[in-house]
C-alpha positions as CSV (number, residue, x, y, z in Angstrom):
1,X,132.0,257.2,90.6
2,X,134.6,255.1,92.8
3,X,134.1,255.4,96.4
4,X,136.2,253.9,99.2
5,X,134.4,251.1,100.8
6,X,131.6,252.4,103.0
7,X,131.9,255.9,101.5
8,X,128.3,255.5,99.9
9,X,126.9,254.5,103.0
10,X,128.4,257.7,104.7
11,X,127.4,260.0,101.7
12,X,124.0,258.2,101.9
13,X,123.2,258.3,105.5
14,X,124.4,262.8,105.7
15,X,122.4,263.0,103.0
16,X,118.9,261.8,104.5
17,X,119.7,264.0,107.7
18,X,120.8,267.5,107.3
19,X,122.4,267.6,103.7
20,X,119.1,266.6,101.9
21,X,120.0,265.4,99.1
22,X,123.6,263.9,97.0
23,X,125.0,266.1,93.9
24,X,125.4,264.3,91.1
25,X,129.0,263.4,90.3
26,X,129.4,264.2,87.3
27,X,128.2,267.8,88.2
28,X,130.4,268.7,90.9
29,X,133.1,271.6,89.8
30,X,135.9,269.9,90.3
31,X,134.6,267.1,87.8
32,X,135.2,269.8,84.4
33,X,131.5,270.0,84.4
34,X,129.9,273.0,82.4
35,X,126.7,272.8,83.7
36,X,125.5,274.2,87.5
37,X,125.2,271.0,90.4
38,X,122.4,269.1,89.9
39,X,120.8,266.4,92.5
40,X,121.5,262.8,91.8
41,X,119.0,261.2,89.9
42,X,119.6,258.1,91.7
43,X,119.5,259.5,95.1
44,X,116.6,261.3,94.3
45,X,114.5,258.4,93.4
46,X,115.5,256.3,96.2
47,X,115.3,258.4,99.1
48,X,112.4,261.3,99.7
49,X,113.9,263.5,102.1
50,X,112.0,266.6,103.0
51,X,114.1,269.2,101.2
52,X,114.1,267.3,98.1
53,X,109.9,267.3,98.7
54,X,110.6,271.3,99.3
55,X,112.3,271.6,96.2
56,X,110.1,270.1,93.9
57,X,106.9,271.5,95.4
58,X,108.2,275.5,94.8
59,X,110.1,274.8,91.7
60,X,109.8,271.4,90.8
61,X,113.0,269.4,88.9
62,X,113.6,269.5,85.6
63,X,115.7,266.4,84.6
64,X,119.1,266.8,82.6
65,X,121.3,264.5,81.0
66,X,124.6,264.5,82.8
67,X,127.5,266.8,80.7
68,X,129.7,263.7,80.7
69,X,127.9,260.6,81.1
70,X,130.0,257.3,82.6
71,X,129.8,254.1,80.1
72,X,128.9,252.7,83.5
73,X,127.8,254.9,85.8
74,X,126.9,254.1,89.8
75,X,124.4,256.5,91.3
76,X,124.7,256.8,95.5
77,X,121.9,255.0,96.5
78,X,122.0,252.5,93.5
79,X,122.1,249.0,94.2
80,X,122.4,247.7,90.9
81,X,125.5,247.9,88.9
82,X,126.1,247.2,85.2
């Protein structure tokens, strides 16, 4: 995902208030994606927000590989790039 400089940081910072959590790019309508939104694995494993705590204590996650994966691909959250 290419994000204007200091997007991440904005995406990051909503997302451990009242957002929650991050979608996962490559889930998002717009992106062609098949496949209902899904929370971003990178996020997710980073950041412990309570919703995210919510949703895996009543129905837990179930992890999915992304309907069109990125040779490359650059999570929110992720500080290491390939």
């Amino acid at each position: 995902m290419h994000l204007d400089p200091g997007r991440l940081k904005q995406m990051v910072t909503a997302a451990c208030g009242d957002a929650g959590y991050i979608i996962c790019h490559s889930t998002l309508p717009y992106a062609g994606s098949s496949v209902p939104p899904a929370v971003c694995r990178g996020f997710a494993d980073r950041y412990r927000t309570w919703q995210l705590q919510v949703m895996e204590r009543l129905w837990g996650f179930v992890d999915i590989e992304p309907p069109n994966p990125d040779p490359a691909p650059e999570c929110p959250g992720d500080t290491h790039h390939a």
